[in-house]
N, C-alpha and C positions, 0 to 999 in steps of 0.2 A: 693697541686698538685705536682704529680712526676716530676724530672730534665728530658727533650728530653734527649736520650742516645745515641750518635751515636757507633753504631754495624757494623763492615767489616768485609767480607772475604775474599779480597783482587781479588776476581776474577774479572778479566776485561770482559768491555761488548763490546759496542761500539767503533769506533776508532773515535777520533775526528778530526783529518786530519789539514785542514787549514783553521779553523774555523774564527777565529778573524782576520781582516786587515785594512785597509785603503783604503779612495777609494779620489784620488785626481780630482778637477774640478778644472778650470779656472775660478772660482766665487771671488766676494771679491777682485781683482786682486792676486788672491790667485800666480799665473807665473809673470805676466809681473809685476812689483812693487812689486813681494815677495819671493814667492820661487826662481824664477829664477834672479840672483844676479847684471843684468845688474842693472846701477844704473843711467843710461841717458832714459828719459823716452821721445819717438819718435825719436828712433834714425835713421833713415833712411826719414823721412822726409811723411809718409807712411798715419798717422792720416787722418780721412778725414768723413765729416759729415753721411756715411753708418753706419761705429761705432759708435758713438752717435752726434746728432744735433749740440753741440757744438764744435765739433772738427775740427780744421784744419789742414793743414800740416805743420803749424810752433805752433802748441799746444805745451805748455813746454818749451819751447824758445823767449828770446827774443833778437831782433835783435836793435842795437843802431839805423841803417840806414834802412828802409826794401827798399828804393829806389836801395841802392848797393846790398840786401838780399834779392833775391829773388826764391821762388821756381819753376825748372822748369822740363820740363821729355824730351824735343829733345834729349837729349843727355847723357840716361840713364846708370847707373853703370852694367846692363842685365835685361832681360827683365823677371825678377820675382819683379825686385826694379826699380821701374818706376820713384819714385819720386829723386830730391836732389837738393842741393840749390847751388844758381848759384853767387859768392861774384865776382862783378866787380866793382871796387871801384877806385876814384881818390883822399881819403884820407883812415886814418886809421878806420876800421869797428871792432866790435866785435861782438859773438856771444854765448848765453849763456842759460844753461840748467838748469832746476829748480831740477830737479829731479820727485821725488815720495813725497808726503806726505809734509812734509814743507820743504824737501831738502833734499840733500847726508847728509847720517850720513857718515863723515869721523871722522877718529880716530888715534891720533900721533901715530907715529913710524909705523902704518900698512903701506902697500903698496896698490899701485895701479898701475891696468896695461889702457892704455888708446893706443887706436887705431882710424882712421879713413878713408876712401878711399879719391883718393883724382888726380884732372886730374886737374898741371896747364898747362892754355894755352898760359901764355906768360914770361916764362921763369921761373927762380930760386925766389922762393919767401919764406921768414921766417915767419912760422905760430907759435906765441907764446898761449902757455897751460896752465892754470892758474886753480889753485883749491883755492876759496876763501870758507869765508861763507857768506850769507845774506848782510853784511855790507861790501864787497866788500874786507874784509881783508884775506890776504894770509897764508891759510892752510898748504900751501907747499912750495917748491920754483917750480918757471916757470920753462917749458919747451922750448925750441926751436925748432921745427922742420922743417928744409930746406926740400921745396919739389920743384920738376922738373920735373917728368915725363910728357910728353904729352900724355898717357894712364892713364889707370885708377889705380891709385895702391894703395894698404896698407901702412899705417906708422904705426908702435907704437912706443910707449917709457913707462917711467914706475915714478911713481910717490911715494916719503918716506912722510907721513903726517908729520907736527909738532905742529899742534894742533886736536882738538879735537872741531869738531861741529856737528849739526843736522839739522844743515840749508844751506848746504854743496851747492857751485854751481861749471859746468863747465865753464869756461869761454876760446873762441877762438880769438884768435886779430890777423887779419888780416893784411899787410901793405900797407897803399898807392900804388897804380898801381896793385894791384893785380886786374888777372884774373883767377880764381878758380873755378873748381868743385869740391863741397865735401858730404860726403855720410856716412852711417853708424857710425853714429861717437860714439865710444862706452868707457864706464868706468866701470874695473870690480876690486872686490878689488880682492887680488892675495891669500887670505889666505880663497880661496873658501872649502865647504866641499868634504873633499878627496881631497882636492888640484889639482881636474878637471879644465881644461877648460872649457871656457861656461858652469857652471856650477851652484849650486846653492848654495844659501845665508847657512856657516856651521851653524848658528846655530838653522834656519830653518831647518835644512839637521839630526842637531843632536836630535832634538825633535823628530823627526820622527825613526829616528832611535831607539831612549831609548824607544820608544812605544814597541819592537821588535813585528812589524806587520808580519802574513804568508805570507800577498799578499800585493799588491798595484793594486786596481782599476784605471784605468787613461784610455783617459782624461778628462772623464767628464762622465752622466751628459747630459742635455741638449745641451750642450757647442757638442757632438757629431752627433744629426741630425737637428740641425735647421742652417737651411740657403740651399742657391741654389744650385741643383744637381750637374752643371756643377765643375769640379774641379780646374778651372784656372778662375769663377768668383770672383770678388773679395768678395763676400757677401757666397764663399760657403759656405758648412758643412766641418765640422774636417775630413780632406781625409790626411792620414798617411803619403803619401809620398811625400807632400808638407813638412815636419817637420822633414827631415832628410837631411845630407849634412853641404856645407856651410852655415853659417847666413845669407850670403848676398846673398845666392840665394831661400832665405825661402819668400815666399810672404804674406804680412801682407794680415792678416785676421779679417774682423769684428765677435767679440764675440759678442753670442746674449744675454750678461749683462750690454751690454751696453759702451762696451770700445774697444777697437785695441786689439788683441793678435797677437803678431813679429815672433809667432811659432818659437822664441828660444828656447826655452824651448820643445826640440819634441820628438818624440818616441824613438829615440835612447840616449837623456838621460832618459826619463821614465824609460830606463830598464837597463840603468846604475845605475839611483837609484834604483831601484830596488835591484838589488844586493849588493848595497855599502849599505843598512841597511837590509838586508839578508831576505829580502821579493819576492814571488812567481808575476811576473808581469800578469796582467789581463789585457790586453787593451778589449776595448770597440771598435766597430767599427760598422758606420750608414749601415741601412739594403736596401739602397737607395730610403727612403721614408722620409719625412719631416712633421709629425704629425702635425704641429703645423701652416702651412701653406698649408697645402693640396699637395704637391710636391712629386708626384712620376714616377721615375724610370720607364719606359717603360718596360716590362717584357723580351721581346726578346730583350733588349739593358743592361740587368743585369752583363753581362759576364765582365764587366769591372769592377763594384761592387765585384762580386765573387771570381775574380783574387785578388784585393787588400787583402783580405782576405788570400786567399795560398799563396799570395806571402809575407805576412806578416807573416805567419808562416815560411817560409824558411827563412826570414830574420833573425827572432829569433832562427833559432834553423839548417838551412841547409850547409850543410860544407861549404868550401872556395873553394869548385868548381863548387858550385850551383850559379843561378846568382843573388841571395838576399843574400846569405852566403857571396857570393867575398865582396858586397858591403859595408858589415858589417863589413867584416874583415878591410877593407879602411878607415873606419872611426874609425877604433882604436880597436877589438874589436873580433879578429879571433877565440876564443871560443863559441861557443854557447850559447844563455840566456839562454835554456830551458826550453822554452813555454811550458805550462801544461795545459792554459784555455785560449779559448777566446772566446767573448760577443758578438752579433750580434743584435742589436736594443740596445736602452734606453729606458725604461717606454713608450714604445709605447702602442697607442690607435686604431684600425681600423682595418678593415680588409687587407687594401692597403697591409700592413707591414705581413701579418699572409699569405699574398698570394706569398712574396713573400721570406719569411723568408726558405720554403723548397729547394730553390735551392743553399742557400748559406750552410744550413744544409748536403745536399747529397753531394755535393762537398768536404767540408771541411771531412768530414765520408770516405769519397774513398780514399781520397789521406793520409789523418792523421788520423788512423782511434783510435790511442792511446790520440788526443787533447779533454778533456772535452769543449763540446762546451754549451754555454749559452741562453738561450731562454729569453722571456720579459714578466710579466702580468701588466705594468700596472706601473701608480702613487699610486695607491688606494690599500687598504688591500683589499675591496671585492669587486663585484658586475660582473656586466655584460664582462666590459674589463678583470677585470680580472677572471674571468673563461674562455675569450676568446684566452687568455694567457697561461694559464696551460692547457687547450685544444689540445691546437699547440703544447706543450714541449710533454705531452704524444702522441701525434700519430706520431711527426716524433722523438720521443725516444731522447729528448735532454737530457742531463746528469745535467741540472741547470735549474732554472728557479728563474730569479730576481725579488723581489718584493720589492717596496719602498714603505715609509708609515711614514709621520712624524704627531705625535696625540701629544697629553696632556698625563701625569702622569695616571691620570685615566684608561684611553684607555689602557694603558699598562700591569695595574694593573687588568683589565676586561680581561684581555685576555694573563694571563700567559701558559694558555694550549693550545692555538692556533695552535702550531704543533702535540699536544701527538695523535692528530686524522690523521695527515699526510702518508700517503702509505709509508712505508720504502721500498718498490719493485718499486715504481715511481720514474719521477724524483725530486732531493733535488732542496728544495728552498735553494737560496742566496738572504738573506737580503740584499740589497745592497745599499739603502739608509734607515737610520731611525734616530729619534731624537723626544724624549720628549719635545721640543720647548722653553727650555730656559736653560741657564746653570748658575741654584741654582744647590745646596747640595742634594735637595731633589730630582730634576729631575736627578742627577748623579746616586742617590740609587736606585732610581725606575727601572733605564734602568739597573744598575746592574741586580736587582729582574730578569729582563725579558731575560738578558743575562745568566742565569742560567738556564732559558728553555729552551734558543738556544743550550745549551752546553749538557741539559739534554737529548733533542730530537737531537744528531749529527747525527743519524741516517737514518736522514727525513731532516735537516740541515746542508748544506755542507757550506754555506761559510756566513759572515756576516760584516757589517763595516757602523759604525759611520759617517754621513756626516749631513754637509759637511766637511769639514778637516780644510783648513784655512781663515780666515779676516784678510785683513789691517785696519786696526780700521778706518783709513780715508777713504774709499771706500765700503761701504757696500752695500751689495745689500740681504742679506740671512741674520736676523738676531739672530743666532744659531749655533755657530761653535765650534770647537772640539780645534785650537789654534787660538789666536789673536796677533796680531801684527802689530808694526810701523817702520818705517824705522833703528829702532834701538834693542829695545827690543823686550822681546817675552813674551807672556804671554798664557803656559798654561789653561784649563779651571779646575773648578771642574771635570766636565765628564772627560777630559783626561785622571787625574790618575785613575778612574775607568779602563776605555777602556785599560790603561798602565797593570794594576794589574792581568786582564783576560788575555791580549796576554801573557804577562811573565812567569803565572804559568796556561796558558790553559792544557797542557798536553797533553799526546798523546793520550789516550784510558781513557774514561769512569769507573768507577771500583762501582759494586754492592755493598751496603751500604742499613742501616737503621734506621732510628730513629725514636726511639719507645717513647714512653709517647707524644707526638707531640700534642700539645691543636687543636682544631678546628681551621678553619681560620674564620675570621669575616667578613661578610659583610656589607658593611659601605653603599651601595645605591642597591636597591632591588625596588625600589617604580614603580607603572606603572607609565607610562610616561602621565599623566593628568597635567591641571591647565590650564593655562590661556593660550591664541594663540592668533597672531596676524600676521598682512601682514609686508612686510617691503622690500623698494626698495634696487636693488643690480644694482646702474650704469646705471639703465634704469628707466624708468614711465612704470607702471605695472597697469589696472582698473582689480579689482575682481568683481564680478558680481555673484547671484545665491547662496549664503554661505548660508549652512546650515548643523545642526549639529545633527545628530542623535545618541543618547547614548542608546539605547535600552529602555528609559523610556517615554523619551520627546524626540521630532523635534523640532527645534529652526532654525528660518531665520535671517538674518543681513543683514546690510545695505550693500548697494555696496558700494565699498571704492576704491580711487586713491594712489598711492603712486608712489614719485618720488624721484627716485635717491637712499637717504638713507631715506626716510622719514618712518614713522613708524605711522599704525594706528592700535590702538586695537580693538578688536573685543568683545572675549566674555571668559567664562571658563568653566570647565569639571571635576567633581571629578570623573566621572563613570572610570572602568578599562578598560570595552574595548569602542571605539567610531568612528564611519566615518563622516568626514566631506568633504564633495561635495560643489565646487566651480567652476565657470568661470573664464580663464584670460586670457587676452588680453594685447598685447604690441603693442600701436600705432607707436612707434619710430623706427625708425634702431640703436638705442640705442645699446653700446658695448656690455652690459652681458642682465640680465633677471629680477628676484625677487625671495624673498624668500617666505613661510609660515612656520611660527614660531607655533611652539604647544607642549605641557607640560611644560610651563612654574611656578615652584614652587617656586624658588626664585628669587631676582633679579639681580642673574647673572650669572643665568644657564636655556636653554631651549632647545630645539630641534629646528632643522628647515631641512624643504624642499627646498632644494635648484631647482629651474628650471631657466637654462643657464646659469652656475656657468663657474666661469673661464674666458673662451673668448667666451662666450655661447656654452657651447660645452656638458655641463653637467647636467643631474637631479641627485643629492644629497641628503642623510642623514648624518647630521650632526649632532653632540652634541657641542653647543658653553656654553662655561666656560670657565667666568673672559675672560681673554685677550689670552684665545689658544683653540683652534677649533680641534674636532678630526671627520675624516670622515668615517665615517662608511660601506659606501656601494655606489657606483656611476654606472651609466649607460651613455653611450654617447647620448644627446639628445639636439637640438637649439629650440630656441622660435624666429620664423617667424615672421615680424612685422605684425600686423592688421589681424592675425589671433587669433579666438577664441579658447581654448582648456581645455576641459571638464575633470577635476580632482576630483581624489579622493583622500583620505589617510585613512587608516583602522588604529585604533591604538586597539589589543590587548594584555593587560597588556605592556612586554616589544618589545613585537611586531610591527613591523611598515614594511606595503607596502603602497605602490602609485600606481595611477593607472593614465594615460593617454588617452583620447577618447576609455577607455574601454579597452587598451593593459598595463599588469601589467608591470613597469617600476622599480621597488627598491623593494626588500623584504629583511629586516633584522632583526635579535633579536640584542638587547642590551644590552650584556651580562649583566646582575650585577657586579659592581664595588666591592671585595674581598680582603682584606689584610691578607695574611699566615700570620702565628705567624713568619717563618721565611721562608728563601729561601735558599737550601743548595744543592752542588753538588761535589763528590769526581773524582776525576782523578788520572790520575800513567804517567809519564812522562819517557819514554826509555830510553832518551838521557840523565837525569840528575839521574834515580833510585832513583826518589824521587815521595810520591803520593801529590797533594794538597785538600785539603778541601775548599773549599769557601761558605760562610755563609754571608748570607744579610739580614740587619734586617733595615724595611722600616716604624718603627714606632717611638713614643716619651718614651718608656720605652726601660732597659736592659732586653738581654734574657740572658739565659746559656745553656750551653749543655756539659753532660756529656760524654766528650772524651776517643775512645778507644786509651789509652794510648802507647796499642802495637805498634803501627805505629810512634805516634807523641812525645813521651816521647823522651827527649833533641831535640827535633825539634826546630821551629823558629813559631814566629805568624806577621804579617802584618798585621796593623790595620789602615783602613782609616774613621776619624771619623768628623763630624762641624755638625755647624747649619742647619736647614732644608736651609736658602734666603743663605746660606756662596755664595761667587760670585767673582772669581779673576779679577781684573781689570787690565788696562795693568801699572805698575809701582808700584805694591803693589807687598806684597807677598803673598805665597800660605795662602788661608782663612779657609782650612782644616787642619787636624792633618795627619800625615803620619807618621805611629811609628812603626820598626822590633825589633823584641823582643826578647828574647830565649822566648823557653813555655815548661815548667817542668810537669804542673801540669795537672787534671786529669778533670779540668773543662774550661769551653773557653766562656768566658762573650763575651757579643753582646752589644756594647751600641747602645745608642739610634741611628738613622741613621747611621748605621752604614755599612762598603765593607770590610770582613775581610778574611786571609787567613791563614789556618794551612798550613807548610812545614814540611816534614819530615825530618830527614838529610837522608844524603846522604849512607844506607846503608842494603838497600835492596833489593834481586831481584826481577825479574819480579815472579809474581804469575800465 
């Protein structure tokens, strides 16, 4: 068999723009406990059972006395920070902070800055500062600080470590007769990245940064419309201009993952970082609709929604005599970000949101008529929502449209041409969340494969980004993330250096290429979707009723069957290709979700299933579940009423699957055949550096080669990222991959087995 030959002629096609980024959320305590570098966790006294059940206002602290330690809000620090703790004592009290995770990593010879507010009431009192670890021993030397004021004021001081722990505490010691209010009491270490204020953890800061992202998504994520409209509830949604200003006049917010966010960490460092790792900032902002609770926005009461939105652009980008520009300028910052996109919903469902997405549309178009603005389809790669998604982007002519979609390897690998059918005269999708669902070796490869048809179709693809971004390893809530980390270390994923390799040598413009001799691709699952089916509970008691199975040769009846919760009863099987099975079911319960029906089941542990009231019942599904990761194929919004009966079908021809509900078709999807290229390759030409890149993915257990047009890449360089298919970094290990630059002299470029590889050219070419 002849060598693949890669042939250029150096013409450029497409411009690939800002393809590759980051998209940060508040998951994981990805801000409060990570990124953002406070290291006193409750510091304002703010925690409270809305954020999660467990939580109180003295969470994270404890107190020797809580008789003299008490929290109260008569007599608040202003009225964003309601809560603080009230020390009246007629001995000595102390008061002490755990931190995050098992404690402050503090580290000798670093510094630290430590602040607190503080209103005594009866006169001059000495407040000693102490950093121990765990066993109460002194990391540092004490502090003293005399306070007096009878208002409310700041103190800091500043602390030199002399040991080294990871079970780091604050500790406050109070003295007899004290009468004290105290507040915000905060610990940041001083060698933050960029050496910002309020700033964040560098070496969180610098992982992000060596990614070199175009953009940064932020701040979320669901994290941006769930919770309650009003903007001064405490239970809102993420409203921007609560997250700007002082700290202490930022009002904590319940994150809906289940924890406090101090909205430290807020838009105007978003887009401070931004810039300090030279990425294009995207904020997200809620379309005043609450998907996820039904909460919407009055439509003639929008103008306050829509304003936040212009007035968020002027803030990033309007002079210093505008009056978001002045404000900008005040907090440090009298240059412009220069805003280029902003996102209006996140994976919204409904029509609520699609009714009322044109008015933030027309506005933001009149006034900024150069801002690409972002439209929404949707959790789901297909179905109903989202065609009601891309609906909306084409008629009021959005410039984006977000699609997230986290599948299995498979999924990805079924569907590498998913864009080459996309309208290049429409508007461009933005991947803007996705994830093969775990991070081995093999699922970094694969998403490479698929990031090579993002890059192939830039066309039809404007913008894309890996999420979620970061985990504290102690706090998880998403289990799949791009880095991992503890109060100390960091840890990289497999996927990272992928996602690293794409931003770095993305390029600027596409460049015409071809390789000839190219074997067929293979495909590895083609089968119709028959075998065995079965019912099985999802959270609820589900009775089926009426099953029967018509294959075009025979009609077959089955028993009626119960199933509750997870329980699992089989039924029957099917070799024919094409087949309908008609069924009753009924939910007696007010049970939280619905049931499934499992069918084409061939092995044992991989099958199909219909999902009805999937989620929070909110959905009918097709689904392909394998092993321990589920990819969804096609969803429609639909609940199961309790003690209502409802008349089901499922058609399965070959790879074919609809469903049909009381007679109204509800899921129609093909299943694509699962396909392995011999390889995955895409050439680029970079302006800024006059260098093209090749990037080549080979997503199998053998070597490939390809013979290189040496005109380009002769004294060039080659990047090779190569491991085990399970390779998996943990957090205290090292990288489980190989990562090896090379010179490349020669005339051929091996592909090992899984392998992320990249031809550079030097440096000495012009544009074509």
């Amino acid at each position: 068999m002849n060598t693949p030959q890669l042939v250029t002629n150096n013409k450029l096609t497409s411009s690939v723009n800002d393809l590759f980024g980051i998209f940060f959320e508040d998951i994981n305590h990805a801000a409060d406990g990570g990124l953002y570098a406070e290291m006193v966790q409750n510091r304002s006294f703010e925690f409270a059972p809305i954020d999660n059940q467990d939580y109180q206002s003295t969470t994270a602290w404890k107190l020797s006395d809580p008789e003299s330690l008490k929290v109260e809000t008569a007599n608040p620090l202003n009225t964003k920070n309601l809560h603080y703790l009230s020390v009246d004592t007629n001995k000595d009290v102390t008061l002490t902070n755990v931190g995050y995770n098992k404690g402050m990593y503090i580290e000798a010879g670093k510094k630290y800055d430590f602040s607190f507010f503080v209103k005594a009431l009866n006169g001059t009192k000495n407040v000693i500062v102490r950093l121990t670890d765990a066993d109460n021993t002194e990391v540092g030397v004490p502090t003293v600080i005399p306070v007096e004021s009878h208002q409310w004021m700041k103190y800091s001081a500043s602390f030199t470590a002399d040991k080294t722990t990871t079970t780091g505490r604050l500790t406050l010691k109070f003295p007899e007769g004290s009468h004290i209010l105290v507040d915000m009491i905060s610990l940041f270490p001083e060698d933050t990245f960029n050496h910002r204020k309020n700033y964040v953890r560098k070496d969180l800061g610098e992982a992000l940064k060596a990614l070199h992202p175009k953009f940064l998504r932020f701040p979320g994520g669901c994290l941006v419309h769930d919770g309650q409209l009003d903007p001064d509830d405490r239970g809102a949604m993420y409203r921007w201009k609560n997250s700007i200003g002082p700290v202490e006049q930022r009002p904590a917010r319940r994150n809906n993952w289940g924890y406090n966010q101090t909205l430290g960490l807020g838009y105007f460092e978003y887009f401070e970082l931004s810039e300090d790792i030279g990425a294009k900032p995207l904020p997200v902002l809620p379309g005043g609709y609450d998907p996820h609770h039904d909460r919407e926005a009055p439509i003639d009461q929008l103008d306050e929604w829509v304003d936040d939105a212009l007035d968020l652009i002027e803030f990033a980008n309007g002079s210093t005599d505008t009056k978001w520009g002045k404000i900008r300028a005040e907090l440090g910052h009298p240059k412009p970000f220069n805003l280029e996109y902003i996102a209006i919903g996140n994976e919204e469902v409904g029509q609520a949101f699609f009714d009322r997405y044109p008015y933030f549309h027309k506005a933001i178009r009149a006034k900024y008529p150069n801002i690409k603005i972002i439209n929404t389809a949707g959790p789901f790669a297909a179905g109903k929502e989202f065609d009601r998604g891309w609906k909306s982007a084409r008629e009021n002519q959005s410039d984006l449209v977000d699609e997230h979609y986290y599948q299995e390897p498979e999924w990805f690998l079924a569907n590498q041409h998913r864009y080459d059918s996309y309208d290049p005269k429409g508007p461009k999708a933005f991947l803007g969340e996705y994830a093969s669902k775990a991070n081995k070796w093999y699922n970094a490869v694969v998403e490479a494969s698929y990031m090579i048809g993002l890059q192939r179709n830039a066309n039809k693809v404007g913008l894309a980004c890996y999420a979620p971004l970061f985990c504290n390893v102690d706090y998880e809530n998403w289990g799949t993330d791009l880095i991992y980390f503890d109060q100390k270390e960091v840890s990289p994923t497999v996927n990272y250096y992928v996602q690293q390799l794409f931003m770095k040598y993305q390029g600027t413009d596409n460049v015409s290429y071809q390789l000839n001799n190219l074997p067929a691709a293979k495909v590895v699952d083609d089968q119709p979707l028959n075998g065995k089916f079965f019912v099985q509970g999802d959270k609820a008691k589900a009775k089926f009723e009426n099953i029967v199975l018509d294959d075009g040769s025979k009609r077959q009846k089955f028993d009626a069957q119960t199933v509750d919760h997870e329980e699992k009863a089989e039924l029957g099987s099917t070799d024919a290709k094409d087949y309908t099975i008609t069924f009753d079911v009924t939910k007696p319960d007010q049970d939280a979700k619905g049931t499934h029906f499992c069918f084409g089941q061939q092995s044992s542990d991989k099958w199909c299933v219909w999902i009805l009231g999937g989620w929070a019942n909110t959905d009918s599904m097709v689904r392909i579940h394998h092993g321990k990761a589920d990819s969804d194929w096609t969803q429609t919004t639909w609940s199961m009423e309790k003690g209502r009966t409802y008349h089901c079908k499922l058609v399965v021809s070959n790879r074919h699957v609809q469903t049909f509900i009381d007679g109204e078709k509800i899921n129609d999807v093909v299943i694509t055949p699962t396909t392995i290229e011999p390889m995955y390759t895409n050439l680029s030409y970079d302006r800024n550096t006059d260098q093209y890149y090749f990037k080549a993915v080979n997503v199998t257990d053998q070597p490939k080669t390809i013979a290189v047009d040496s005109t380009n890449f002769s004294n060039g360089s080659l990047y090779q990222l190569t491991g085990k298919p399970d390779a998996e970094n943990k957090l205290g290990t090292n990288n489980q991959i190989s990562a090896v630059r090379q010179p490349f002299a020669g005339k051929e470029l091996v592909l090992p087995p899984y392998s992320v590889s990249v031809l550079i050219s030097p440096r000495q070419f012009s544009e074509k």
